[in-house]
C-alpha positions, 0 to 999 in steps of 0.5 A: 725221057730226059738223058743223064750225060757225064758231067751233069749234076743230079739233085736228090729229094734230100738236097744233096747234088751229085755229079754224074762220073761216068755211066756203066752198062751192066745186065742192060740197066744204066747204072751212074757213078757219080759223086757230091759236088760239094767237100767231103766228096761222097761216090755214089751210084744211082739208077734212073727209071721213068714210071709214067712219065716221071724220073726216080732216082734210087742208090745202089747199095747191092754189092754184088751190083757195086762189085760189077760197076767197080770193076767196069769203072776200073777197067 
């Protein structure tokens, strides 16, 4: 499994690139805040799963999740 580190930059299907922030441990899944590395800066937070062998990217839109990481990233 490849590891995301801060400072490394995601690309998604659509094109977007993102920066990785940091990274929040919260109910032991690994959750990236990252941001758009182009102007209009855009945060989001993605998770990361490996389903035989390949890497998924999924945005977290949950706010009760958001609400979590917020307030660890706040910390």
């Amino acid at each position: 499994m490849k590891e995301f580190k801060i400072g490394g930059k995601i690309t998604l299907e659509d094109g977007n690139i993102y920066r990785i922030v940091d990274i929040i441990r919260e109910d032991n899944e690994k959750y990236y805040f990252c941001c758009t590395v182009e102007k209009n800066i855009k945060p989001k937070v993605l998770i990361k799963k490996e389903i035989d062998g390949k890497v998924f990217i999924k945005e977290i839109i949950d706010p009760k999740i958001l609400q979590k990481i917020a307030s660890q990233i706040l910390k």
